[in-house]
N, C-alpha and C positions, 0 to 999 in steps of 0.2 A: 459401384452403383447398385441400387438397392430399391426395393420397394415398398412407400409407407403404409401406413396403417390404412390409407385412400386407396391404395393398389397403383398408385403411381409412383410412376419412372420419377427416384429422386437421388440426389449424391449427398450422402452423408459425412460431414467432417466431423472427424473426430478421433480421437488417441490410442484409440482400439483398433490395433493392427495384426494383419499375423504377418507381416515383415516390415522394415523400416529400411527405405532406400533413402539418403541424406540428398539434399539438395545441393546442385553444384554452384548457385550462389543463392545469393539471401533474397526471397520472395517477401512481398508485402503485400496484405490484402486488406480493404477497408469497404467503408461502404459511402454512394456516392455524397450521402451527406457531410460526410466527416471533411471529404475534399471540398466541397465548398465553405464548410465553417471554418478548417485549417490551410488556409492556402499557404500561409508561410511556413508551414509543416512536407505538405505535399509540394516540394517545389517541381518537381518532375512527374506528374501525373502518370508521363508514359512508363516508368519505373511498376507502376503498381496494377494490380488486379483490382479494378474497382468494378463492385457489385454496385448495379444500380438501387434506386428505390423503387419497390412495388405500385404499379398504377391500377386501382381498380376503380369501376364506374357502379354508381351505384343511385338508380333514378335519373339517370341520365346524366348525372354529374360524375366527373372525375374527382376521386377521392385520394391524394396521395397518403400513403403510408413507407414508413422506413423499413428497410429491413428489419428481423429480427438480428438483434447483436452476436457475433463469431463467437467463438469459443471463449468461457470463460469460465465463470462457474461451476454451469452444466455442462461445460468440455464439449457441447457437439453442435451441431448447425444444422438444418435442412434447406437443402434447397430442393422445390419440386418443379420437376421438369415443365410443368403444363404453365403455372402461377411466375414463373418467372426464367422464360426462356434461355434469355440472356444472360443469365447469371449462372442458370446451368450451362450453357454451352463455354463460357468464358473459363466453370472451373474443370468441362470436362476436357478443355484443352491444357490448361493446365497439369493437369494429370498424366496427358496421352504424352507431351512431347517429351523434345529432350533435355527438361532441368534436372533430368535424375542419375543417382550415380549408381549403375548396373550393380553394384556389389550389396548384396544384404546386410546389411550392418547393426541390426538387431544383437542387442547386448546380453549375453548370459546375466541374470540375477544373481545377486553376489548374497547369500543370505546371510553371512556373517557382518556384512557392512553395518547394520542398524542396531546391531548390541556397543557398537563404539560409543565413546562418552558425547554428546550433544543434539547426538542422532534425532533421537527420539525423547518426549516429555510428557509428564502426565495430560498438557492440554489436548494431544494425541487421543486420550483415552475418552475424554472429555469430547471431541471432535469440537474444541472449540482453541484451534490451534491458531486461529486468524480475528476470535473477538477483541475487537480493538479495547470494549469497556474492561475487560480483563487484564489486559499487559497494561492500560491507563491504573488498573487500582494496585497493579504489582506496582510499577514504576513510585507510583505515589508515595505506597508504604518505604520503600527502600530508602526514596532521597528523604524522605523525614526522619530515618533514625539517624542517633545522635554517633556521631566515633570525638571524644572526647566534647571538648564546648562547641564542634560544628558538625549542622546537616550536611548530611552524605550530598546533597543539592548544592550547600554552599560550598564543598570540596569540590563539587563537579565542575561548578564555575570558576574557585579560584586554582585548582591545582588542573584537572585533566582538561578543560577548553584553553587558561590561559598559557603551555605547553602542549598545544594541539598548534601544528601547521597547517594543517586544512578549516579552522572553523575560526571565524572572525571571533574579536575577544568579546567576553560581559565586564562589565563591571563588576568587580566583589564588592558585598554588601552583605549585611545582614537577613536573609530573607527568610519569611513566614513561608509557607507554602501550603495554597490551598487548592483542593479537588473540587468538578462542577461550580467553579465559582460564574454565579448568578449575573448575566450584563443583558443590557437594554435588547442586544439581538439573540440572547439565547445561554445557553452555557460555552462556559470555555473550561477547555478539558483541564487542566491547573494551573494556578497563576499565582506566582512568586513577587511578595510585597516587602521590599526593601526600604530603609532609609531614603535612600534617595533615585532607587531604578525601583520598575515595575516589570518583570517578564510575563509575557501570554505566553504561555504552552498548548499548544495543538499536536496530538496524538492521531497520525492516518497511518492506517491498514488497511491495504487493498480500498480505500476508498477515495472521492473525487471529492474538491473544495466546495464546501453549503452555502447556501445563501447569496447566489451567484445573481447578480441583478446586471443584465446586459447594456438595459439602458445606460443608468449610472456609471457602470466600468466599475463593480464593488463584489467580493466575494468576502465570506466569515472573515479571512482577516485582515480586511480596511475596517469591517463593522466592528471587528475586538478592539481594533486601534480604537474608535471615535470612540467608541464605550467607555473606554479607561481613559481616555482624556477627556470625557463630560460626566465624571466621576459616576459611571451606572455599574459600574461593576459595586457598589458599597453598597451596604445594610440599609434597609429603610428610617431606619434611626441615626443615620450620617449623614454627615452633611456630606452634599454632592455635587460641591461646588468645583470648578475645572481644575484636573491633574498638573501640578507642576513637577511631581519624576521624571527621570527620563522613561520613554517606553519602549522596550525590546522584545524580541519572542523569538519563540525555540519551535522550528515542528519536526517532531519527531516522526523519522520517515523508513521503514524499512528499506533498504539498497536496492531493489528494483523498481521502486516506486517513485524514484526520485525524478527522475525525468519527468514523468506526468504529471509532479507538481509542480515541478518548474516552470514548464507548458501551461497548466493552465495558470498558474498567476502571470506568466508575460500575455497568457492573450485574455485572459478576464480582467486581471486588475487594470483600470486605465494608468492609475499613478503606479505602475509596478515596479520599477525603478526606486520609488521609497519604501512599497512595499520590501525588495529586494535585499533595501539598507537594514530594515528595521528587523526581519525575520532570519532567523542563523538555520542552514537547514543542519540536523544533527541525526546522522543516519544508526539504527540500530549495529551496527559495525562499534558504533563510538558509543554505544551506551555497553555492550557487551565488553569492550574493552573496560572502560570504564568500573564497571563493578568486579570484573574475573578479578584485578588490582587486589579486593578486599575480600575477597574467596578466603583465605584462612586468617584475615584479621581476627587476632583476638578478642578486641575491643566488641565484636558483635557478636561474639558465640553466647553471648548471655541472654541473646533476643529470644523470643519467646517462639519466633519463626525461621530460627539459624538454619533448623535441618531441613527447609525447603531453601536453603536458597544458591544451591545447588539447583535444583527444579530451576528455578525463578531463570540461573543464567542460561539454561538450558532452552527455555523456550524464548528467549533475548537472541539467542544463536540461530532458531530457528527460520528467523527472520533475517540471516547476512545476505541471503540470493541476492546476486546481481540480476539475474535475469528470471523472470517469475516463470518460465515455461519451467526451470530448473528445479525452484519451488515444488510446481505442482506435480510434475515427474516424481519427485522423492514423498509426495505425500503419497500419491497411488499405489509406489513400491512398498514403503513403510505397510499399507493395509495388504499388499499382494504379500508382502512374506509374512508377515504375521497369519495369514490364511493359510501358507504354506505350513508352517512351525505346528500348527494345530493339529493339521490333518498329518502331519508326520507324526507326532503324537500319539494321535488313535492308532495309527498301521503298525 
């Protein structure tokens, strides 16, 4: 407990500790809106630390507002003791009792861990280690070079998905492959135009599914579906008359991410069950996989871009987290020993 920049009594959460006592089971904390929008999420209410929402009056009216969002980003939260009683009192029991395990368990820094091969990649340096438009225009480049008459794309569908026991099969085809292609609700991050299939490709990192209309039961991709099958993904100079390919889609998910999109297409999509048919999720585990394969192909050492693509699988890797707290642990350590390295340096 702490006091903000108001002078009031507030508890600060967040990842900056000077010791780490683990928890003797798994805590869950939300806020109370999430439990009424997810019910079939929260099936046990009493399981969880739920922060209320904010009630303030203002003109004589009640004005609800939500909490601010837990840690994520910004890693921290306030609650202030005056503004939201209950929510402090909820986490300062939390805190006092007995979910904790007496022993300090605070990790020594290993500072040789992050010169290992994967560790670490230039988007690091970049701090843009998590811009989806980025690994969307690596991905792009990769699957369009050629290894003899087929795209790296069309390899990926017809050797490493249909030899994959986790990923339902594509069709092999011929396919074009285009970035930002253009449809009735927006862009789709790339979309693969075959003979006789059409794949939508969707690209999330760290992000939630767009164009979420609660009414309807419809998120981006029910709108990619209808798009490509009332032919609006085509040139204004085509005819755009209705899709007879089949239509499939790929969204490419890093491995902690997967469950939230799961979640939210069973509880946004109403038809989510075909959405379910139609969309293969292909988690960065299976794209890293996938290329490491052609790491010393010869056939592409004459690319104009070979000596990054070492780089490339490197920050493919950097996204296998199962669990994003893990993630962002190793991002904070990655910037804490490089701070360290420096000032060892000077001394």
């Amino acid at each position: 407990m702490e006091h903000n920049k108001g002078n009031a009594e507030a508890i600060y959460i967040t990842y900056k500790v000077s010791k780490i006592l683990k928890a003797k089971k798994d805590i869950y904390i939300c806020n109370d809106s999430f439990v009424k929008e997810n019910p079939q999420v929260v099936k046990n209410p009493e399981e969880y630390i739920i922060l209320k929402d904010t009630v303030k009056k203002k003109k004589n009216k009640e004005i609800k507002e939500k909490i601010r969002q837990l840690p994520s980003q910004k890693m921290y939260a306030i609650i202030n003791k005056n503004e939201e009683k209950k929510n402090y009192e909820s986490m300062k029991q939390l805190l006092e009792n007995d979910n904790w395990e007496k022993e300090d368990t605070t990790e020594k820094v290993n500072i040789e861990k992050y010169s290992k091969e994967n560790n670490i990649n230039f988007l690091h340096m970049c701090q843009k280690e998590d811009d989806e438009q980025i690994y969307t225009n690596m991905l792009f480049y990769w699957f369009t070079r050629k290894i003899d008459e087929h795209s790296m794309f069309e390899l990926f569908v017809s050797d490493f998905i249909m030899n994959s026991k986790e990923i339902k099969k594509f069709p092999v085809d011929n396919y074009s492959l285009y970035k930002e292609s253009k449809s009735g609700s927006g862009r789709m991050d790339m979309l693969a135009i075959g003979s006789k299939n059409i794949i939508i490709i969707e690209n999330k990192i760290k992000a939630q599914l767009h164009h979420v209309d609660k009414e309807k039961g419809t998120t981006q991709l029910s709108d990619y579906i209808s798009d490509v099958e009332n032919g609006k993904y085509k040139k204004d100079d085509e005819n755009n008359q209705k899709e007879q390919r089949k239509i499939l889609g790929m969204i490419f998910i890093p491995n902690y991410n997967v469950l939230q999109i799961e979640n939210e297409i069973k509880n946004l999509e109403k038809d989510y069950k075909e959405i379910k048919e139609i969309y293969r999720i292909i988690t960065y585990d299976d794209l890293y996989n996938f290329f490491k394969a052609y790491k010393n192909d010869i056939r592409l050492k004459n690319d104009l871009f070979y000596k990054y693509y070492e780089d490339f699988l490197d920050t493919l890797h950097n996204q296998h987290y199962d669990n994003i707290n893990d993630k962002l642990r190793e991002d904070i350590e990655i910037k804490f020993i490089n701070a360290i390295k420096i000032l060892n340096k000077k001394s």
